[in-house]
MOPAC internal coordinates of N, CA, C and O (Angstrom, degrees):
PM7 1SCF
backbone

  N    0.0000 0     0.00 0     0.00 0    0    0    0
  C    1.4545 1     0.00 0     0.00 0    1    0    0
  C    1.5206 1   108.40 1     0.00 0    2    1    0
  O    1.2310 1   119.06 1   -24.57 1    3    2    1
  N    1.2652 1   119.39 1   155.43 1    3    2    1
  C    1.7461 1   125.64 1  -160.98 1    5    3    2
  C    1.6501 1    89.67 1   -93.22 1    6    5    3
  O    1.2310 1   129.07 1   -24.21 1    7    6    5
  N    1.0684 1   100.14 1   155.79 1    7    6    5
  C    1.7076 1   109.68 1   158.46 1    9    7    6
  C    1.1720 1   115.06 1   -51.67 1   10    9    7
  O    1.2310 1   111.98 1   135.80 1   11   10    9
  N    1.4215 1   132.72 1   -44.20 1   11   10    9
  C    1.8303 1   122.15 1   171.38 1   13   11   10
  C    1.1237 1   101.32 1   -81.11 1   14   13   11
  O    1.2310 1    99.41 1   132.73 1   15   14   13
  N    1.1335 1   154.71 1   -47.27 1   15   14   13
  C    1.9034 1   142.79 1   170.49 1   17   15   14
  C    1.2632 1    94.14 1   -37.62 1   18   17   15
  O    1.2310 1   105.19 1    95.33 1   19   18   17
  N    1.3863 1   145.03 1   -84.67 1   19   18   17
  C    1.2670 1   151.26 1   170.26 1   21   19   18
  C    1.4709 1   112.58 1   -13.67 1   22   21   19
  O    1.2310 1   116.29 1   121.40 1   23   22   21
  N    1.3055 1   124.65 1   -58.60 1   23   22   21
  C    1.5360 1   142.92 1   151.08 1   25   23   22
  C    1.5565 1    97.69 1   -16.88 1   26   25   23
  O    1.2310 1   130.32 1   104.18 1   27   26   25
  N    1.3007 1    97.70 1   -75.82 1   27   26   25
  C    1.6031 1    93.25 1  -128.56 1   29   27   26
  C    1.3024 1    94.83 1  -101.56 1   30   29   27
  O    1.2310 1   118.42 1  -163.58 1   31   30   29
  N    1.6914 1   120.62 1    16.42 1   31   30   29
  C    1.5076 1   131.76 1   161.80 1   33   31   30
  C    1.5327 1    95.72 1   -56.09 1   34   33   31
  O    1.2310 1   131.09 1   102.39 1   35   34   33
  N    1.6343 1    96.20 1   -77.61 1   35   34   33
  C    1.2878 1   121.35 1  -177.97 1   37   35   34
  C    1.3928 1   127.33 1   -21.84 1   38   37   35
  O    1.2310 1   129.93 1   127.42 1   39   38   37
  N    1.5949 1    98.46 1   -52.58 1   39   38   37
  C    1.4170 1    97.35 1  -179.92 1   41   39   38
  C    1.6249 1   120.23 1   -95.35 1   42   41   39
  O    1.2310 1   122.79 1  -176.24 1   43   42   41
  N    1.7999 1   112.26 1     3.76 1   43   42   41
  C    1.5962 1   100.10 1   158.52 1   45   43   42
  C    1.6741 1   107.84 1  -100.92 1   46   45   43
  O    1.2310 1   116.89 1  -164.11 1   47   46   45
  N    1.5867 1   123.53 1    15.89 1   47   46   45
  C    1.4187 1   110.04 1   161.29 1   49   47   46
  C    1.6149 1   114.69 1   -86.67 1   50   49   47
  O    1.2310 1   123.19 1   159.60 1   51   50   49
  N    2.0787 1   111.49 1   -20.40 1   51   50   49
  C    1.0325 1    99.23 1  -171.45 1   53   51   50
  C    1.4580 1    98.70 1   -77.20 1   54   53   51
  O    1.2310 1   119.15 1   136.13 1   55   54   53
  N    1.1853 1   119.22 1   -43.87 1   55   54   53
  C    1.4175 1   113.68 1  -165.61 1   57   55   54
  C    1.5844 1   100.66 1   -61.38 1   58   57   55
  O    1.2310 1   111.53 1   158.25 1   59   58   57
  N    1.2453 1   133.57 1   -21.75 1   59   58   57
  C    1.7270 1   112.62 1  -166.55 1   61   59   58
  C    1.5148 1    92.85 1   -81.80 1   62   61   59
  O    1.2310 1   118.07 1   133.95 1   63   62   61
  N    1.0523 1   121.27 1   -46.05 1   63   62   61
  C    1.7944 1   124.01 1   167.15 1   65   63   62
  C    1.4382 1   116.11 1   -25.96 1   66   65   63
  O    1.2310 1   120.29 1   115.44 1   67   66   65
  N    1.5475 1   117.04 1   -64.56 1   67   66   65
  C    1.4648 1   125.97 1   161.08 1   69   67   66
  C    1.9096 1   126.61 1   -56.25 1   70   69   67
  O    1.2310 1   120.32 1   166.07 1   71   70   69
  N    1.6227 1   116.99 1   -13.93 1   71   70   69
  C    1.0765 1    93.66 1  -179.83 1   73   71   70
  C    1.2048 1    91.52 1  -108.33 1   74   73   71
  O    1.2310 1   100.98 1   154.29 1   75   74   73
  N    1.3130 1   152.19 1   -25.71 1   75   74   73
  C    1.6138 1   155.90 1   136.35 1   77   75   74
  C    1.5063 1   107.40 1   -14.25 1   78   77   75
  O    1.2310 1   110.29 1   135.14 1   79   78   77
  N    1.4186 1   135.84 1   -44.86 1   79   78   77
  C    0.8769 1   142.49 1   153.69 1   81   79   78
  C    1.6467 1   131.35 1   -50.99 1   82   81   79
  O    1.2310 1   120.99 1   132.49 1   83   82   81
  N    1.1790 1   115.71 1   -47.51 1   83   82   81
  C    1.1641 1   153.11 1   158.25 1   85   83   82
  C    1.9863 1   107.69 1   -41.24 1   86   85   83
  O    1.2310 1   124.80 1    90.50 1   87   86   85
  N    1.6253 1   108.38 1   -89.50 1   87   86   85
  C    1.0512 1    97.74 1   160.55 1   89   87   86
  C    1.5263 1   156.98 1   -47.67 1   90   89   87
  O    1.2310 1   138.97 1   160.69 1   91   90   89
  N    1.5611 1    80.83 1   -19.31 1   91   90   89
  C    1.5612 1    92.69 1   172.44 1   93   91   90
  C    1.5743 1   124.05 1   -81.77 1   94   93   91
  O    1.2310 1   123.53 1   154.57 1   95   94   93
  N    1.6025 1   110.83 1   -25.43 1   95   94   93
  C    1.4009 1   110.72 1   156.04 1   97   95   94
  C    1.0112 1   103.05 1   -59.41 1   98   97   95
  O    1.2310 1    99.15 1   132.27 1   99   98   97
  N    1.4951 1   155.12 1   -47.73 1   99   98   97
  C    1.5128 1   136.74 1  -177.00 1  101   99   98
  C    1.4149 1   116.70 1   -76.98 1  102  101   99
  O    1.2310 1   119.92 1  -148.67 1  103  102  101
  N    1.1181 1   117.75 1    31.33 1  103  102  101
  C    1.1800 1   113.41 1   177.56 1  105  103  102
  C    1.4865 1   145.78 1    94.47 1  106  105  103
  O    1.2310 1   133.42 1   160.73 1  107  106  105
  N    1.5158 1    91.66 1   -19.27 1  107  106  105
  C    1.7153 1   110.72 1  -178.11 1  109  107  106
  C    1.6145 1   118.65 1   -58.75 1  110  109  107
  O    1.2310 1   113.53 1   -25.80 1  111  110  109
  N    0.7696 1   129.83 1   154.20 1  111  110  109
  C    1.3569 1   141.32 1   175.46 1  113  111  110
  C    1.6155 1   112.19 1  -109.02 1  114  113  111
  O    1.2310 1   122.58 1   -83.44 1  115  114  113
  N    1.3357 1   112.66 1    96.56 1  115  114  113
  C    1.8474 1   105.58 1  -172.68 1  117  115  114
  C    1.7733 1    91.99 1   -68.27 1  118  117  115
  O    1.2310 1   137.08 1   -31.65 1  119  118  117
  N    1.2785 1    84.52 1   148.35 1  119  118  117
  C    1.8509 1   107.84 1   171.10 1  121  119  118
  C    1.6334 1    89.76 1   -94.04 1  122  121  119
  O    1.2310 1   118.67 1   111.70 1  123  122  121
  N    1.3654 1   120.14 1   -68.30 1  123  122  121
  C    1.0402 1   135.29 1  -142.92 1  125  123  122
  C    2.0546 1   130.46 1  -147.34 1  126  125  123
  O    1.2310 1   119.32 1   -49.41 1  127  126  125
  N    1.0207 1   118.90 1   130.59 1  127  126  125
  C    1.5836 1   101.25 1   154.79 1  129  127  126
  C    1.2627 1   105.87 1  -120.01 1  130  129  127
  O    1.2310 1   127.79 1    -9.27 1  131  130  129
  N    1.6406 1   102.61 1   170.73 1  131  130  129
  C    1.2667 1   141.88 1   167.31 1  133  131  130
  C    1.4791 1   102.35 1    26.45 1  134  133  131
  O    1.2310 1   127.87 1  -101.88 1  135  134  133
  N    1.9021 1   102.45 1    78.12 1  135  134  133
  C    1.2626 1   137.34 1  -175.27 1  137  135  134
  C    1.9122 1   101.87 1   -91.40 1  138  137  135
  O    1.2310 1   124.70 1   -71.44 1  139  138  137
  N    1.7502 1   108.57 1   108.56 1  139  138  137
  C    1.6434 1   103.82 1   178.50 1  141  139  138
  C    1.4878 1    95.94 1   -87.83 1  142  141  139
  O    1.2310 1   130.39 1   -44.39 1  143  142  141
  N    1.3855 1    97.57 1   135.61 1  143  142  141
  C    1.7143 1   111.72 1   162.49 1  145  143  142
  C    1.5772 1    95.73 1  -133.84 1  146  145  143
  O    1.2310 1   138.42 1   -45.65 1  147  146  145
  N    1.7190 1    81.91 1   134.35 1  147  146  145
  C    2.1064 1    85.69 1   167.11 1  149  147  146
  C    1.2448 1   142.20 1   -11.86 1  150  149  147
  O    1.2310 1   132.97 1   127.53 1  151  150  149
  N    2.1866 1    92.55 1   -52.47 1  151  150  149
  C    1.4788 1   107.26 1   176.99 1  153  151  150
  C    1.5159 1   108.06 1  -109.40 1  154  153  151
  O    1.2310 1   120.50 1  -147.11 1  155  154  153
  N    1.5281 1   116.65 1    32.89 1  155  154  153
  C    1.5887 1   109.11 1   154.01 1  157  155  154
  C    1.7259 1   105.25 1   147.32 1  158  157  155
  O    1.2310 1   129.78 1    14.14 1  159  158  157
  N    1.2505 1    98.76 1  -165.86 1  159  158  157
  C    1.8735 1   100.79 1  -165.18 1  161  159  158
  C    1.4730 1    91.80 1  -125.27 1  162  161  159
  O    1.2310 1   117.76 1   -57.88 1  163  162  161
  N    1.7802 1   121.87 1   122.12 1  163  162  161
  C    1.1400 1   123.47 1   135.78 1  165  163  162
  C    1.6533 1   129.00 1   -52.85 1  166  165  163
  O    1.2310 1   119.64 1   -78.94 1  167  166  165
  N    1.2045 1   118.29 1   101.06 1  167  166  165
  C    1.6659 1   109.78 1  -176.46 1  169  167  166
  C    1.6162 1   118.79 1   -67.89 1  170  169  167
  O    1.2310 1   129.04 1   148.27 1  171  170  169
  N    1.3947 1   100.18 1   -31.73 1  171  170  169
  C    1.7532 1   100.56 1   159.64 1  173  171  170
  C    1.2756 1   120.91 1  -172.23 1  174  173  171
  O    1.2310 1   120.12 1   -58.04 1  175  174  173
  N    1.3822 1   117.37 1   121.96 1  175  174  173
  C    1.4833 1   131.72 1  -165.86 1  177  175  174
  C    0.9354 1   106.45 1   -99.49 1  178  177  175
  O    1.2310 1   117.18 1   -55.30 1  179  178  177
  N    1.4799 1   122.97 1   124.70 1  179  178  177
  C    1.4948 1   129.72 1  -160.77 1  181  179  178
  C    1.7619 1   101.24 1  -129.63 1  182  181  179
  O    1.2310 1   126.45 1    10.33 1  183  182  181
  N    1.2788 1   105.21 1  -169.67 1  183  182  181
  C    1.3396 1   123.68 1   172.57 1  185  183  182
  C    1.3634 1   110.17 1  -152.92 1  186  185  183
  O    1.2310 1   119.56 1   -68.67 1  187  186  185
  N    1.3597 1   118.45 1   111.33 1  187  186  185
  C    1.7177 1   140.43 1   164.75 1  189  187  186
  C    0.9873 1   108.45 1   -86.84 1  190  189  187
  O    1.2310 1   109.76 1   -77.73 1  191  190  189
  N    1.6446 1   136.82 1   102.27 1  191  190  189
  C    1.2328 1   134.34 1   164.95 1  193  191  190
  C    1.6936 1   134.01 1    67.42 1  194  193  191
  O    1.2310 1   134.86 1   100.51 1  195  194  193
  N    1.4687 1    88.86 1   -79.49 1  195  194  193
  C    1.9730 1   101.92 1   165.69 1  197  195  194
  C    1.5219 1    90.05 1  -135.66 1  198  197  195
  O    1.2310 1   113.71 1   175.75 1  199  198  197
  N    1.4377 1   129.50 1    -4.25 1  199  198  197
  C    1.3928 1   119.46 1   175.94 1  201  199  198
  C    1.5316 1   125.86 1   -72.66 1  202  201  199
  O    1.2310 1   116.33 1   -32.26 1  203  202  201
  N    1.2468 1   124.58 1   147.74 1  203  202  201
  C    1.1103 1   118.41 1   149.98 1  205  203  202
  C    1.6595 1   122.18 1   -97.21 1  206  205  203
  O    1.2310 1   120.23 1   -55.97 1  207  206  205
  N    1.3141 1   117.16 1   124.03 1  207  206  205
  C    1.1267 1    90.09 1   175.16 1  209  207  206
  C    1.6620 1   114.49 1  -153.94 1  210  209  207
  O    1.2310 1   127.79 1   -35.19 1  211  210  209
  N    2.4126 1   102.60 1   144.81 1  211  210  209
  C    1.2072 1    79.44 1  -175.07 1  213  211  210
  C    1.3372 1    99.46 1  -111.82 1  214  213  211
  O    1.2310 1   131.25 1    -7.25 1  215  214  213
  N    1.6257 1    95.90 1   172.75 1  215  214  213
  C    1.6643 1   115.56 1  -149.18 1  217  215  214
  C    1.7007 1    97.70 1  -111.41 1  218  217  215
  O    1.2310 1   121.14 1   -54.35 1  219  218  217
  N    0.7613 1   115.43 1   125.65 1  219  218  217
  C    1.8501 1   118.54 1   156.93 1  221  219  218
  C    0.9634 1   129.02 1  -115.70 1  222  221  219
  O    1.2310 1   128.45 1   -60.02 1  223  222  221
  N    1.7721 1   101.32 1   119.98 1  223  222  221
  C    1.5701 1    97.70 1  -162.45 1  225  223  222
  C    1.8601 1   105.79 1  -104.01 1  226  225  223
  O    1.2310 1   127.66 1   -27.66 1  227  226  225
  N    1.3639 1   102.86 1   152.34 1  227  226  225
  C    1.3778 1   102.24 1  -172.66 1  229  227  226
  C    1.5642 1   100.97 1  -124.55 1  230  229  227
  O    1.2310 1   112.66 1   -48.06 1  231  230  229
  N    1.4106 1   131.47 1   131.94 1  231  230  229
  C    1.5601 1   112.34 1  -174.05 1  233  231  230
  C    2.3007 1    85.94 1  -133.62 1  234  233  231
  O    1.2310 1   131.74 1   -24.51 1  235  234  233
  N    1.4956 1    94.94 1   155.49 1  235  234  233
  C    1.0009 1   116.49 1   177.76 1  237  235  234
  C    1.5210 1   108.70 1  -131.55 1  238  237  235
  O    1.2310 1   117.20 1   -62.20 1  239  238  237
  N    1.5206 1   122.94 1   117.80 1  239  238  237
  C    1.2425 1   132.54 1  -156.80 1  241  239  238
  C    1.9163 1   104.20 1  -109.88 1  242  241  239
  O    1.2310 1   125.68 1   177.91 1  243  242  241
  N    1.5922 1   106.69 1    -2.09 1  243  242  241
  C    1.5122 1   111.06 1   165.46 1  245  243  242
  C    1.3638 1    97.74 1  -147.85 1  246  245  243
  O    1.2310 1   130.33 1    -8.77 1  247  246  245
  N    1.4516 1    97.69 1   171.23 1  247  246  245
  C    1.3006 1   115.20 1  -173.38 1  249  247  246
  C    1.4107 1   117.28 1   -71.03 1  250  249  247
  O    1.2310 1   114.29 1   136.88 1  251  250  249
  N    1.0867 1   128.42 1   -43.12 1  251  250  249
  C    1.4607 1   134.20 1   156.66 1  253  251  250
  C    1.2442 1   139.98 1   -27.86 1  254  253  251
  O    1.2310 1   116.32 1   -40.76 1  255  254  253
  N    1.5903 1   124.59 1   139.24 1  255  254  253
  C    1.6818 1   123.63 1   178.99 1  257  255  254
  C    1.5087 1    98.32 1    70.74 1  258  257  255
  O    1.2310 1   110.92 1  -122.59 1  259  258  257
  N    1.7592 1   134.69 1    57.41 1  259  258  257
  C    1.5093 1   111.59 1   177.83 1  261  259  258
  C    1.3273 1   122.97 1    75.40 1  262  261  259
  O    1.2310 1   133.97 1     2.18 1  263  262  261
  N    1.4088 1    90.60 1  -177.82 1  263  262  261
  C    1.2831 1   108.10 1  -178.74 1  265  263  262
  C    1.6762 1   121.62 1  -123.41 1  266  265  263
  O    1.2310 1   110.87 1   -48.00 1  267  266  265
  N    1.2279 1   134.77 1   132.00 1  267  266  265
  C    1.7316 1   130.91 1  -143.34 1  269  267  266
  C    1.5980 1   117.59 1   -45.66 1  270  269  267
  O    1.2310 1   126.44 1   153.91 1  271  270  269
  N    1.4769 1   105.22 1   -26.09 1  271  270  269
  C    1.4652 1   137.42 1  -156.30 1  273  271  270
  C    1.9833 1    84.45 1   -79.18 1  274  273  271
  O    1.2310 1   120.82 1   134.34 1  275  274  273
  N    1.0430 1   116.04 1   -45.66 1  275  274  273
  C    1.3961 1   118.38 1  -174.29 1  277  275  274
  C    1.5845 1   114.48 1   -64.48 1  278  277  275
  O    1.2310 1   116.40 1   160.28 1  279  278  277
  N    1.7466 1   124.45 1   -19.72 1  279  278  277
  C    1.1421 1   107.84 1  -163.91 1  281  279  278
  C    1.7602 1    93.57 1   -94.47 1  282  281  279
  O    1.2310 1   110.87 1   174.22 1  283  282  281
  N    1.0836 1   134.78 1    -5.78 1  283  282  281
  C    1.3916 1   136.97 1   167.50 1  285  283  282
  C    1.8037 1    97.38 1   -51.07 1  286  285  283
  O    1.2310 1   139.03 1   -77.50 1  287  286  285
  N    1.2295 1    80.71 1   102.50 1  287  286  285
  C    2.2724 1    93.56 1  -176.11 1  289  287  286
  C    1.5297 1   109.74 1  -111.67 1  290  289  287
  O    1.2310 1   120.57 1     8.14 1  291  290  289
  N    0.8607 1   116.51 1  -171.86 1  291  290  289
  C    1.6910 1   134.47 1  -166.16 1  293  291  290
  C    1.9837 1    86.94 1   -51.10 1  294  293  291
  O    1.2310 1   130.04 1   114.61 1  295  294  293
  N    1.3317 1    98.24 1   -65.39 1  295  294  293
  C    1.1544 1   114.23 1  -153.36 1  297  295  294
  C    1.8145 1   123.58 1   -49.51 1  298  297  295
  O    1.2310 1   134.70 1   129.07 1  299  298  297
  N    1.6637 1    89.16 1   -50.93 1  299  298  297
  C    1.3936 1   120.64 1   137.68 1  301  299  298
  C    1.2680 1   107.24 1    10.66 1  302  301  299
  O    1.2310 1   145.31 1    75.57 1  303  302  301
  N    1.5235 1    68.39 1  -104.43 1  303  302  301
  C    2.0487 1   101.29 1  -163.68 1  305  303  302
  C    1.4588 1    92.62 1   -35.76 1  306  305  303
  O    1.2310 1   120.60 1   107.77 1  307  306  305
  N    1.5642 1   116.46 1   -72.23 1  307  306  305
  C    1.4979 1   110.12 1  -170.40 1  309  307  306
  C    1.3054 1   127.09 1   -44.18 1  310  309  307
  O    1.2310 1   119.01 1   148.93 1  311  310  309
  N    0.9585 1   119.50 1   -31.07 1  311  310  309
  C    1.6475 1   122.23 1   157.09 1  313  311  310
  C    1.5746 1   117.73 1   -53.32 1  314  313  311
  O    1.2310 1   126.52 1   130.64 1  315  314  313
  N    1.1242 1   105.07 1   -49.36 1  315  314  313
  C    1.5516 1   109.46 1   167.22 1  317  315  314
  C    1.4998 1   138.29 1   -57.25 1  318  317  315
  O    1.2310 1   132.66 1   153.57 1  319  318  317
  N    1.1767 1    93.15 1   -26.43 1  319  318  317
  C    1.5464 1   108.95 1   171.84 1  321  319  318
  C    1.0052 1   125.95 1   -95.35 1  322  321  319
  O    1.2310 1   124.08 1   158.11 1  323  322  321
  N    1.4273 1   109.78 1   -21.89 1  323  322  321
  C    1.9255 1   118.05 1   168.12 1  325  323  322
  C    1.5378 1   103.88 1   -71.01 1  326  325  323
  O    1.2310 1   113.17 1   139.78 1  327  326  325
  N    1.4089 1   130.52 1   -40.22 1  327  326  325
  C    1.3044 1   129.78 1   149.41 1  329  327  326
  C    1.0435 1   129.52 1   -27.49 1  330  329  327
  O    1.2310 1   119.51 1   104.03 1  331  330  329
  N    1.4109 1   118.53 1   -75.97 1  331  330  329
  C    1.1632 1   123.00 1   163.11 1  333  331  330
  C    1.5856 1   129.82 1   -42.59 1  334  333  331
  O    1.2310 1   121.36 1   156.57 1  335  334  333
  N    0.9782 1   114.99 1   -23.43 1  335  334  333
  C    2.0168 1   109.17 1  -178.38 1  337  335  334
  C    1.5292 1    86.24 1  -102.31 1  338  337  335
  O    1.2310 1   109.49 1   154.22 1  339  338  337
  N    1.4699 1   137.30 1   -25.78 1  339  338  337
  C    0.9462 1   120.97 1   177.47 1  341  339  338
  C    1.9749 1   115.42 1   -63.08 1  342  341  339
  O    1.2310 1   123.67 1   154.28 1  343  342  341
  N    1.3862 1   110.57 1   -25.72 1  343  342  341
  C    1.0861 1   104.20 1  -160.13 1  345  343  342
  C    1.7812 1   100.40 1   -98.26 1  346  345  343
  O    1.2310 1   123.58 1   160.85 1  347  346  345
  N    1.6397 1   110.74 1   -19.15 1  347  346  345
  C    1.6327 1   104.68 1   142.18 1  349  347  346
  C    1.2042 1   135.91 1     1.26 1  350  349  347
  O    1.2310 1   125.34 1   103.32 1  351  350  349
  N    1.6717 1   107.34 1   -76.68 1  351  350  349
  C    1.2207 1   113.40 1  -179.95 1  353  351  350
  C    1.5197 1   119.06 1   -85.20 1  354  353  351
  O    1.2310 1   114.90 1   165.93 1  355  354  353
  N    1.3994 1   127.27 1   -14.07 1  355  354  353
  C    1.5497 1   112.31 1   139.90 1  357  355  354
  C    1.5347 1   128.81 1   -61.67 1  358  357  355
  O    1.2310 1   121.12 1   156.88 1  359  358  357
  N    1.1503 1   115.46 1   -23.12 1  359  358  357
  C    1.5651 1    98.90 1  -171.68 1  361  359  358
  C    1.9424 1    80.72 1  -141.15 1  362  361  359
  O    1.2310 1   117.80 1   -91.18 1  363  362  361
  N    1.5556 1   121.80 1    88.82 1  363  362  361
  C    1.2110 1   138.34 1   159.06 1  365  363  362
  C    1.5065 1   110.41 1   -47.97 1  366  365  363
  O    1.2310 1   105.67 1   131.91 1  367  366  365
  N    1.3638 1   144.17 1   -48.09 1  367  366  365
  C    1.0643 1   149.07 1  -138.12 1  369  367  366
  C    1.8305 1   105.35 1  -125.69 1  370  369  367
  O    1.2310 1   128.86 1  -167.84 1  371  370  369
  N    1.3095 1   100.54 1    12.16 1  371  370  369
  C    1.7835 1   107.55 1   169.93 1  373  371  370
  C    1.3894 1    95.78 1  -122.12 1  374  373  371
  O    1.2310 1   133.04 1    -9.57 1  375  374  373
  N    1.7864 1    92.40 1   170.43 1  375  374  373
  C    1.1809 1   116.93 1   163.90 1  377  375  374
  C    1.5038 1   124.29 1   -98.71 1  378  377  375
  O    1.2310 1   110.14 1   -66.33 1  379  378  377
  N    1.0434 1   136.12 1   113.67 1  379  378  377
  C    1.4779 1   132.22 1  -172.11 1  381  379  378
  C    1.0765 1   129.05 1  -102.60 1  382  381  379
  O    1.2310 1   120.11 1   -89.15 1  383  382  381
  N    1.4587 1   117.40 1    90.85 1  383  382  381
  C    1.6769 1   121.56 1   171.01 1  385  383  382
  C    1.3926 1   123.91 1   -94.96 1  386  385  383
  O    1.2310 1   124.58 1     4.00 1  387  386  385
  N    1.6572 1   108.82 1  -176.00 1  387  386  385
  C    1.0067 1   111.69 1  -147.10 1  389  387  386
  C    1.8591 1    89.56 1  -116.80 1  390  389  387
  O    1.2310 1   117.84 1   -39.97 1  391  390  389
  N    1.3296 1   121.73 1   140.03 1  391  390  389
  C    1.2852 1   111.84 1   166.62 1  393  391  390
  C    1.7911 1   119.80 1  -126.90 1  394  393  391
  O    1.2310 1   110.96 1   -35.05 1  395  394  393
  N    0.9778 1   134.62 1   144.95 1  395  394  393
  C    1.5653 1   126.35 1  -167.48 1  397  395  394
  C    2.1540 1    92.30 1  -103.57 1  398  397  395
  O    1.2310 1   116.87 1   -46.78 1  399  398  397
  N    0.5428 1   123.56 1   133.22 1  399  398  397
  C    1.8893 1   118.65 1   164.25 1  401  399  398
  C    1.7703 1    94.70 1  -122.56 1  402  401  399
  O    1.2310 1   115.03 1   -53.08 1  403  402  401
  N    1.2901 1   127.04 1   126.92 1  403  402  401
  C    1.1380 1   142.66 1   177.20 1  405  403  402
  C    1.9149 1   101.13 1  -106.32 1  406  405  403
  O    1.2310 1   132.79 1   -62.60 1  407  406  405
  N    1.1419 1    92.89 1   117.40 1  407  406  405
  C    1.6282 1    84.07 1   166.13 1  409  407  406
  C    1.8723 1   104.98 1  -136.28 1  410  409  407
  O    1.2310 1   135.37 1   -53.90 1  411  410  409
  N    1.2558 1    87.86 1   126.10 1  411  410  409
  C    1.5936 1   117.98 1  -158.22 1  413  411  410
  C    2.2317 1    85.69 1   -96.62 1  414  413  411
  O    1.2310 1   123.30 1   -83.80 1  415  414  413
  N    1.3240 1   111.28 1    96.20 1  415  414  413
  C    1.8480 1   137.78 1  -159.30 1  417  415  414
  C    1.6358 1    91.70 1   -84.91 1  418  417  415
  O    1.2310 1   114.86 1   151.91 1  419  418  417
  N    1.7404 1   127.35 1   -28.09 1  419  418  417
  C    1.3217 1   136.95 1  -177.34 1  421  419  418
  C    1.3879 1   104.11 1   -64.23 1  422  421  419
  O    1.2310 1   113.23 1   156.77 1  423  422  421
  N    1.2228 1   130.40 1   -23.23 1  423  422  421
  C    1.7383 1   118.36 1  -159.91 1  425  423  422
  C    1.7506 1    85.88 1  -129.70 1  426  425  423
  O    1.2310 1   131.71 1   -31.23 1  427  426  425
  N    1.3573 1    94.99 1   148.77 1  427  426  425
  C    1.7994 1   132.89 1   157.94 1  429  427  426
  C    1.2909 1   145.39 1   -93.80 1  430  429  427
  O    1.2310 1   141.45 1   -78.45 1  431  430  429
  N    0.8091 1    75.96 1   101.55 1  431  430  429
  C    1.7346 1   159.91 1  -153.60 1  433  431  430
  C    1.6195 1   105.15 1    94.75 1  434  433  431
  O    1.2310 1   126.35 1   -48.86 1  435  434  433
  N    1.7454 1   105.40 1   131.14 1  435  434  433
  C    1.6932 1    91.72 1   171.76 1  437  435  434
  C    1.2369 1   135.07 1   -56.30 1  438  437  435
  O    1.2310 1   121.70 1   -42.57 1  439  438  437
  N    1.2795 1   114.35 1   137.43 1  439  438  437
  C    1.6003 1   124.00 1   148.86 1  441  439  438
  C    1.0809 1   106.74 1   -21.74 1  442  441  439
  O    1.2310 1   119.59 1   -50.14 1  443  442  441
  N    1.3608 1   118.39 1   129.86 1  443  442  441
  C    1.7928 1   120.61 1   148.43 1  445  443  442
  C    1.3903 1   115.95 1  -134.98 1  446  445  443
  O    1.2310 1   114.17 1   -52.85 1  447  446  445
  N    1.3192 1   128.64 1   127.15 1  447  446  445
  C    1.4018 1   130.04 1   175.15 1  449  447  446
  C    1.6233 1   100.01 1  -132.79 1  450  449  447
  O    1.2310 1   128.45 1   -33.20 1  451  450  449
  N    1.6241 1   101.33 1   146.80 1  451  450  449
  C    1.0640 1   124.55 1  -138.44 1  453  451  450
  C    1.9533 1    97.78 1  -117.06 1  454  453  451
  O    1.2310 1   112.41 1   -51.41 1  455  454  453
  N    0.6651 1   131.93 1   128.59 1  455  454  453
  C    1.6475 1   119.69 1   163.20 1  457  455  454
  C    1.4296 1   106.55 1  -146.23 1  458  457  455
  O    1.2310 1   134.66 1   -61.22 1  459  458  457
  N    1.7063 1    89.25 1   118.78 1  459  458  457
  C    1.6225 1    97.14 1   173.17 1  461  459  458
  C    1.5131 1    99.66 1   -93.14 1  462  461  459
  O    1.2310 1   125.77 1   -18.60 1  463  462  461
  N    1.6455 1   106.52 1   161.40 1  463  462  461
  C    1.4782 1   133.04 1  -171.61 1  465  463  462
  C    1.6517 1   107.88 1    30.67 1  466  465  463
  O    1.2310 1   125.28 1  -127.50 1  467  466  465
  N    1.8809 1   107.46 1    52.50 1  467  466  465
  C    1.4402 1    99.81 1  -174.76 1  469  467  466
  C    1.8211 1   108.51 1   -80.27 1  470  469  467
  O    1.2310 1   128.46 1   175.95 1  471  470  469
  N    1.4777 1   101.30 1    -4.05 1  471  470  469
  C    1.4733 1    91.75 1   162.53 1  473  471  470
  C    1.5756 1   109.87 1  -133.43 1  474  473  471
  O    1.2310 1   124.32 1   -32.44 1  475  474  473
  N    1.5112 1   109.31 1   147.56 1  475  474  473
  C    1.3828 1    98.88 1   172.39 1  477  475  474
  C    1.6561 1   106.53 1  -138.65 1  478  477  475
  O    1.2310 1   106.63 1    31.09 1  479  478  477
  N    0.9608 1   142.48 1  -148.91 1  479  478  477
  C    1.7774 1   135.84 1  -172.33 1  481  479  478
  C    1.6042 1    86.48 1  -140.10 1  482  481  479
  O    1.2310 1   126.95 1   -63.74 1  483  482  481
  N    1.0751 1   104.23 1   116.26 1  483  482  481
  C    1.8711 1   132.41 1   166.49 1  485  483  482
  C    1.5346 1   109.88 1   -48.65 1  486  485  483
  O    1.2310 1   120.10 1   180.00 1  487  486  485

């Protein structure tokens, strides 16, 4: 692995640590992290109430190019949503959304912004 792969491992385990943290002051119940499926990685599968829900976390470690919440793209989402109906048929009797947690690693204490159902299928 390169010195920036290595980088920027590092800095989406710290940030999934912090939004796991994060959610759990609100209440969430983690199922899970950094779930491999064929067609992609849940970064953290939680439980809201009667929700299921998975979370993608995006962290930005400088100020530059936006904000983490922004690189969630077309493509993204579609990844997210094949997740999501996939995880349907594990948990039949929930609802499964999608949540973005941005944690912005440049400021002290990080930024965190939160978006529930920031993706859904049109």
């Amino acid at each position: 692995m390169s010195i920036s792969g290595k980088a920027n491992r590092q800095t989406g385990q710290k940030s999934e640590r912090i939004a796991a943290d994060f959610l759990k002051g609100k209440h969430y119940k983690i199922i899970g992290t950094n779930l491999n499926y064929s067609f992609g990685e849940i970064d953290i599968l939680a439980r809201d109430k009667s929700d299921i829900v998975v979370v993608e976390v995006k962290a930005k470690s400088t100020r530059g190019f936006g904000a983490g919440f922004e690189m969630v793209n077309f493509y993204k989402q579609k990844k997210l949503l094949l997740l999501a109906k996939n995880l349907q048929k594990k948990y039949p009797e929930a609802t499964i959304r999608i949540d973005v947690v941005s944690v912005d690693l440049s400021q002290n204490p990080p930024k965190i912004l939160h978006f529930k159902n920031a993706v859904e299928e049109n």
